[in-house]
N, C-alpha and C positions, 0 to 999 in steps of 0.2 A: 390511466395511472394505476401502478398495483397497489393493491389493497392486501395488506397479510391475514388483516381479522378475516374478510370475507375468503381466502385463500389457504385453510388449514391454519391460522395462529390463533392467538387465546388471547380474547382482550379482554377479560380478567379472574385469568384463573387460580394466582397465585399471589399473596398481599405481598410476596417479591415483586412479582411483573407488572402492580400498578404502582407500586413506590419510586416503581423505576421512572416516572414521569419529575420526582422530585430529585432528579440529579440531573436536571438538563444543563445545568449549568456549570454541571462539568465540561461541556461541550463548548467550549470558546469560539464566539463566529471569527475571530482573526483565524484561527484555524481552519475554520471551516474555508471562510472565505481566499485564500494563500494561492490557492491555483487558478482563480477565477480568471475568464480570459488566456491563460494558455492550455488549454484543455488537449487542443489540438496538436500544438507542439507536444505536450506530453504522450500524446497519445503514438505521436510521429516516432518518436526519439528513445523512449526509456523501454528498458528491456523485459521482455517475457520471461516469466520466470522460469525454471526450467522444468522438463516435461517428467522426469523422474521424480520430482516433488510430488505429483500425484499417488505415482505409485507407490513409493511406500506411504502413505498416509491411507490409502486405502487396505495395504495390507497390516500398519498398523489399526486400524479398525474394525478389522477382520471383515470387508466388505467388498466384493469384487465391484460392485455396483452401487455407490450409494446412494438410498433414498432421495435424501435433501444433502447438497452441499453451500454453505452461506459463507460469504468472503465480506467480511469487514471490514469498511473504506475501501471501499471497490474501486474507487474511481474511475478511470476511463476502460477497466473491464481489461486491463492487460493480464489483472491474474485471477479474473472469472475465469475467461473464455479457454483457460485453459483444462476445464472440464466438460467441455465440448464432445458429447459418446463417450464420458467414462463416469454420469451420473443422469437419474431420472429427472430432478431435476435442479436446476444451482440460482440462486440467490444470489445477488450483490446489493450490499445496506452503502448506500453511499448520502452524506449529507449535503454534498455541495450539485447544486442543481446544474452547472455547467459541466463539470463532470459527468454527472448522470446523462444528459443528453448525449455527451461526444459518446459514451458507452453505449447509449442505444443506437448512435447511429454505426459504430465502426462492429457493432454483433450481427450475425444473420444467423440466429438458432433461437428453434422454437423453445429449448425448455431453460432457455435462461431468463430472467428477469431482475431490472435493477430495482431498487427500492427506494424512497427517501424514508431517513433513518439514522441513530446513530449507534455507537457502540454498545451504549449500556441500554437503549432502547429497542430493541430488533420489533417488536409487536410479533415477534412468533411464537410458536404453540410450546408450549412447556415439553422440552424432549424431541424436540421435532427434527435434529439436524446429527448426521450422522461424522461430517467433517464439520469443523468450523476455522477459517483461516483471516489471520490480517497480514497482506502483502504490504512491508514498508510503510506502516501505519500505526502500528499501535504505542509508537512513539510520541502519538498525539491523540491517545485515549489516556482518560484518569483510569488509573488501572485496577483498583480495588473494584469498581461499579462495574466495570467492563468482565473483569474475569466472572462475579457475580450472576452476570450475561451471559456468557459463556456456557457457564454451568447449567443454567436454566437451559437451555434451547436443544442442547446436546444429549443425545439418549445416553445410559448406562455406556460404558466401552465407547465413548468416541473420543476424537481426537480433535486436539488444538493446535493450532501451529500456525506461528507469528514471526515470518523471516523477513531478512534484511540480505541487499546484496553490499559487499565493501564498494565503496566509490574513491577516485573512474576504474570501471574495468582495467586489469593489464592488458595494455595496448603496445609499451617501450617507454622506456624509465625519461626520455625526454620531453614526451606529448605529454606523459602524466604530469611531471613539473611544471607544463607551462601551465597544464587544467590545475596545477593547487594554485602557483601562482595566481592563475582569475579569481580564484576563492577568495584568497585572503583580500587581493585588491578590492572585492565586490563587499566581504565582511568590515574592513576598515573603512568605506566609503559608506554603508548603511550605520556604522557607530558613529561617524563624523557626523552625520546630516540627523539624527537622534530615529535613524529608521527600523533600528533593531525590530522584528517581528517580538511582540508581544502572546505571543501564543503560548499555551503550554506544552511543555515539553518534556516525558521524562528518558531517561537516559537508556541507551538502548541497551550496553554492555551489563545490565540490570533486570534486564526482562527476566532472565530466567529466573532470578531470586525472588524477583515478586512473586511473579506463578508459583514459587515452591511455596510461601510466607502466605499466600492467599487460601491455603487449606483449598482449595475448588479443583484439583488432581490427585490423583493416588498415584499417580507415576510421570515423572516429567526427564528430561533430558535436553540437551541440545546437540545437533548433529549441524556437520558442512554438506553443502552439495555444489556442484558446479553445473556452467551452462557453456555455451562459446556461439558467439553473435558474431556475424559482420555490419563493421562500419567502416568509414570514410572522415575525409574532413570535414564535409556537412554534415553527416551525423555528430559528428563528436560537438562543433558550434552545436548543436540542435540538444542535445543532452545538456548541455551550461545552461541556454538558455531554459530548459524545463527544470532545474536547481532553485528552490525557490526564493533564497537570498536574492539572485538575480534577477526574478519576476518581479519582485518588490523593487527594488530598482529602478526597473525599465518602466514599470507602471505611474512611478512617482517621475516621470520626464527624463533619469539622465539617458546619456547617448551608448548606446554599444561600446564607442571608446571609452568613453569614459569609466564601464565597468569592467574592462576589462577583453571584452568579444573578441574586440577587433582582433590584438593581439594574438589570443588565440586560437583569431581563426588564420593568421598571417603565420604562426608556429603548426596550425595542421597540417595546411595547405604546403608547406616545406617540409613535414615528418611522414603523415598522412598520404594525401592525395587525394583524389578522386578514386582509386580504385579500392574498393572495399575488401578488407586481412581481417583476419580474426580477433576477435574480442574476448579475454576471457573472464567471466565473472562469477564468484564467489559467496555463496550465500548463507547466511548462517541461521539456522531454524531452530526454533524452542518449541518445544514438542511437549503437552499435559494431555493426558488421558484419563475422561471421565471416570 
């Protein structure tokens, strides 16, 4: 297991980073725990983020190589491993232990490592982190503790950046209605049965204002970028079922039919196919700079 104190962090350098033990309860285990058991699927099914993401992050850092890069709610390491030979070495803080396992097993690179961990807690070294990123994540970080975090961990000049892709990819405007369709069926069928996730949640189209309101950047922004994936019609069932409305579902007994799958997996399977077209997706990133 890694160890950060033992591995370059500061286990207690600063009455910031030992105070940080009393906000663990910003850390809601329904959250934590929301993916548990589909790790794999997630890991199968949801998208890589895209590879130009790195690059300007590194040249907003002015750093052709950086030192330490740490990814916040790493989960199954789809948007660690995308620093793979374009940093010394990279960090994933992830708190759910199924998670972290599917991460170590789908990585084969030496200088990555996952962590258990959470957002406002890293246990790293005061200034140690040249990038700092939450992939699809910091929608379920408290966010005052977390940017606090942040702040601490990242040298002078670096960079944060917390993106979202829009959901589903354009795929063709009729595949995409049957995927809202399932939504909402799977959202009215968790309100009926009192399943609603209890987790906390803050709103995404909001992150920027927080990061500006949290004084912890001197320069923020939010930029689009794109990526383009192929999938199929088992991909696209395989993306629904990694939606975590629908884990919750499937976990509490009902049936695939019932939430909705079948359906649309009987609309991919007619729109779709088997043979894998282009995916296009869209990702919008909030950008603070230490």
């Amino acid at each position: 297991m890694y160890n950060p104190v033992a591995d370059g962090a500061h286990a207690g350098s600063t009455s910031r980073a030992a105070a940080q033990w009393c906000h663990l309860a910003f850390e809601n285990p329904t959250s934590i725990e929301r993916f548990s058991g589909f790790a794999d699927v997630y890991n199968a099914h949801r998208p890589r983020p895209p590879e130009v993401l790195s690059d300007i992050l590194r040249e907003l850092a002015s750093v052709p190589r950086p030192r330490l890069v740490v990814d916040l709610g790493s989960g199954t390491g789809l948007s660690t491993r995308i620093w793979v030979g374009k940093a010394d070495r990279i960090i994933g803080i992830e708190p759910n232990p199924d998670m972290r396992r599917q991460a170590e097993t789908a990585t084969d690179s030496t200088n990555i490592t996952y962590a258990a961990g959470v957002s406002h807690h890293t246990g790293l070294h005061d200034a140690a982190a040249d990038i700092v990123t939450a992939s699809q994540a910091l929608h379920w970080m408290e966010p005052e503790s977390t940017f606090d975090e942040v702040e601490r961990i990242l040298r002078p000049g670096g960079v944060f950046a917390a993106y979202d892709c829009d959901w589903p990819p354009t795929m063709g405007w009729e595949i995409e209605l049957a995927y809202r369709t399932m939504k909402q069926r799977a959202a009215a069928l968790q309100h009926r049965h009192a399943l609603t996730s209890t987790a906390s949640r803050w709103a995404k189209e909001k992150h920027l204002s927080r990061m500006r309101a949290s004084g912890c950047f001197r320069f923020t922004k939010e930029i689009t970028v794109h990526s383009m994936e192929m999938g199929n019609a088992q991909r696209l069932v395989g993306l629904a079922r990694s939606y975590g409305g629908v884990m919750i579902l499937l976990r509490h007994g009902f049936t695939e039919e019932q939430v909705g799958l079948k359906d649309l997996a009987e609309a991919a399977e007619r729109l779709l196919g088997p043979t894998p077209r282009p995916w296009y997706y869209a990702y919008r990133v909030r950008l603070g700079v230490k």
